[in-house]
C-alpha positions as CSV (number, residue, x, y, z in Angstrom):
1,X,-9.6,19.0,-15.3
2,X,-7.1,20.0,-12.7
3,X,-8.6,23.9,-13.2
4,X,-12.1,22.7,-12.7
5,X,-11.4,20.4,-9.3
6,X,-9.3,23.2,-7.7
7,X,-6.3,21.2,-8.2
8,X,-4.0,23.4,-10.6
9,X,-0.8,24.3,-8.9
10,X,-0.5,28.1,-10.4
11,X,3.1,28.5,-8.7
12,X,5.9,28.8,-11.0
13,X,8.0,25.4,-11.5
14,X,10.9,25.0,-9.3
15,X,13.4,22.3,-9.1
16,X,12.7,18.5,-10.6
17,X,12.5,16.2,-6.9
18,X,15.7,14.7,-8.7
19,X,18.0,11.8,-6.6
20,X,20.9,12.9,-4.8
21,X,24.2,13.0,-7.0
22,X,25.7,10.7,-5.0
23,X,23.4,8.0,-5.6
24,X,23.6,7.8,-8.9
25,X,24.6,5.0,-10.8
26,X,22.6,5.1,-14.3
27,X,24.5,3.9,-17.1
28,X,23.9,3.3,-21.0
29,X,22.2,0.1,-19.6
30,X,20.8,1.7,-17.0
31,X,19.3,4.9,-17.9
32,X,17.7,7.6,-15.5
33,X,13.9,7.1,-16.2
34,X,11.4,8.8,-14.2
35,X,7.8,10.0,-14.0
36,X,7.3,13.1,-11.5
37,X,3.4,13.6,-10.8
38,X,2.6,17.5,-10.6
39,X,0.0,19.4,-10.1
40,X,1.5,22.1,-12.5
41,X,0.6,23.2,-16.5
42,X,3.5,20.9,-18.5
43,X,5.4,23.6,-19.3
44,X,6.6,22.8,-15.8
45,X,7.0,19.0,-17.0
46,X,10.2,17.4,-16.2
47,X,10.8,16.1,-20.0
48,X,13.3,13.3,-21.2
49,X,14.3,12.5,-24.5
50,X,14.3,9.1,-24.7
51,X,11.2,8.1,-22.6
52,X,7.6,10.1,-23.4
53,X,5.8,11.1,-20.2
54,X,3.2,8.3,-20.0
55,X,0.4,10.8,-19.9
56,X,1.6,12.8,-23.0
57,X,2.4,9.7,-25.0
58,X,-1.0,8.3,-24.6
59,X,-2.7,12.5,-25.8
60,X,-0.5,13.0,-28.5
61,X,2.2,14.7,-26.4
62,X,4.9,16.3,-29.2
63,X,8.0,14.3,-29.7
64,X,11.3,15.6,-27.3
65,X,14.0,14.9,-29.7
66,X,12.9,17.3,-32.3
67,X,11.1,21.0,-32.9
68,X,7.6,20.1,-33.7
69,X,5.5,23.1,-35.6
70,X,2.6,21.2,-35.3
71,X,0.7,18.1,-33.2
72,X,-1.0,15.3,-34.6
73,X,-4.4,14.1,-33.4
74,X,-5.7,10.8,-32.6
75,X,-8.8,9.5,-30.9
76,X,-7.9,5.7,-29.1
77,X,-9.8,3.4,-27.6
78,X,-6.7,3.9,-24.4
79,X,-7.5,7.5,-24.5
80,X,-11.3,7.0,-23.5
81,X,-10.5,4.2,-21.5
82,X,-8.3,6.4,-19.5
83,X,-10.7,9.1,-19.1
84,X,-13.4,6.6,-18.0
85,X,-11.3,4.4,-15.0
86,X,-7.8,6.7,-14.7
87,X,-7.8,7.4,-10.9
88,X,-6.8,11.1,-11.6
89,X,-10.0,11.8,-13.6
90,X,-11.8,10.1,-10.7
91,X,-9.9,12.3,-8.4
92,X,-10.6,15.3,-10.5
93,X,-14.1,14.5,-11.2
94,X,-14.6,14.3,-7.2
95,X,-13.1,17.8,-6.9
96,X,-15.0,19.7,-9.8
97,X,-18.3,17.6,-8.3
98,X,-17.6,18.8,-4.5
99,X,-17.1,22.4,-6.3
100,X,-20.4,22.2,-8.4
101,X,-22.3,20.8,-5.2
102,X,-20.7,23.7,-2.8
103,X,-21.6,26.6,-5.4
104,X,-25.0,25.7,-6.2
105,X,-28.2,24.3,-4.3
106,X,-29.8,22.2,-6.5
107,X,-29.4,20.2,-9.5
108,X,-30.5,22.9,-12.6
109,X,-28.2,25.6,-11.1
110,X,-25.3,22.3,-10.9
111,X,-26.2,21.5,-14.3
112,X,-25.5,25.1,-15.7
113,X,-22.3,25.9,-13.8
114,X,-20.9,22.4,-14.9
115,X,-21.3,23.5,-18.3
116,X,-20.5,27.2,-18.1
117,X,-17.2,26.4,-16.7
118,X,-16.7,23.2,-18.5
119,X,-17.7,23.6,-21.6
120,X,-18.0,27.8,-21.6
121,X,-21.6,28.0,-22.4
122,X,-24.6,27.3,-20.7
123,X,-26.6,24.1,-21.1
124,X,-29.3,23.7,-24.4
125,X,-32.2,22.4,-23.5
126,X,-32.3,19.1,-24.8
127,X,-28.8,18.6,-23.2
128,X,-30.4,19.7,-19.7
129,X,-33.1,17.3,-20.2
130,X,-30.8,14.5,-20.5
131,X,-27.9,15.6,-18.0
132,X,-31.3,15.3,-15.9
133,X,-32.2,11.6,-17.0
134,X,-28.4,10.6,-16.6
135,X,-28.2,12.0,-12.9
136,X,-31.7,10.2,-11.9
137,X,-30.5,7.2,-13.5
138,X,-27.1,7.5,-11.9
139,X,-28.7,8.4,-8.2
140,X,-30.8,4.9,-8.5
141,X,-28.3,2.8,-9.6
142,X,-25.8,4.2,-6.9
143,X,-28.3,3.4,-4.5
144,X,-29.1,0.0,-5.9
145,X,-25.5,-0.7,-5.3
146,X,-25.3,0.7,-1.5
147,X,-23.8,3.8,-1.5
148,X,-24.9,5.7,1.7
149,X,-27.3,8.5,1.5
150,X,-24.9,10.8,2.9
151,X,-22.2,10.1,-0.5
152,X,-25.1,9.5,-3.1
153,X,-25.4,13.0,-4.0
154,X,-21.7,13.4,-4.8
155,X,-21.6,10.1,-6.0
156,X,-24.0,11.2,-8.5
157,X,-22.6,14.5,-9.7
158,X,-19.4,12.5,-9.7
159,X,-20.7,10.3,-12.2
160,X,-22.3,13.6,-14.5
161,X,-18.4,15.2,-14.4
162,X,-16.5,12.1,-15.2
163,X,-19.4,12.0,-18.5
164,X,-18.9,15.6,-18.7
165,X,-14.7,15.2,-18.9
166,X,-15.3,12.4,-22.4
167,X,-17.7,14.6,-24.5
168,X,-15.9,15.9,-27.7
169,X,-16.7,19.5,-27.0
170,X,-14.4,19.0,-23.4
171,X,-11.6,17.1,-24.8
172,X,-11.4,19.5,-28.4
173,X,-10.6,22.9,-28.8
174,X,-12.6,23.9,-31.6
């Protein structure tokens, strides 16, 4: 998701935006415990032993307290809903929309780069006929709702890439 929206942080990792020394007052009873957002592929991931990073405990992340050879799958009900309301997907899905609406001037040519660089092929036919159906549907029940004319468009293709992000072909490495 990040790569598609432009949002990947390529850089190499560089210190963890720990606290200063001095304030720290963590104990057995209270531990250090801390999520750091980044931008950056998680080998870059501040990790800690005792607490999963939320995102990777809800995808399967590997467990940190010992050398795992080999992750375990699941498909959850919280994995989909995350992908469905998860303010980062929405985020993500506005940058890989504004990137797909940018590149290409109309709707087929849209519909073909969102799949060549989502998916790495180009749109079947039958799949194009109903991205089609889901964007007019989506464009008339954005505008039934309000949305101006000058954000319905990227509303729309909004809409396709957050659709886009929870088909099995996006989410598995086959």
């Amino acid at each position: 998701m990040l790569t598609l929206s432009g949002g990947l942080d390529e850089s190499m990792g560089g210190a963890h935006p720990f606290p200063d020394q001095t304030t720290w007052e963590f104990s057995e009873h209270d531990p250090f415990k801390a999520v750091y957002d980044t931008r950056r592929r998680s080998v870059y991931m501040m990790t800690q032993r005792f607490q999963k990073h939320p995102f990777l405990a809800l995808f399967d992340g590997a467990d940190t307290n010992a050398s795992t050879a080999e992750r375990l799958t699941s498909t959850t009900a919280l994995q989909a809903l995350f992908l469905m309301n998860d303010p980062f997907v929405h985020q993500q899905a506005q940058g890989f929309a504004g990137r797909l609406l940018s590149e290409r001037a109309d709707d087929a040519g849209r519909l073909n780069r969102a799949y060549e660089l989502a998916l790495g092929r180009p749109s079947r036919a039958d799949e194009a006929a109903e991205a089609m159906a889901f964007l007019q549907r989506a464009r008339a029940s954005l505008q039934g709702a309000g949305i101006s004319p000058d954000q319905l468009t990227a509303q729309t293709w909004q809409s396709f890439v957050r659709a886009l992000f929870l088909t099995h072909e996006f989410i598995y490495v086959e």
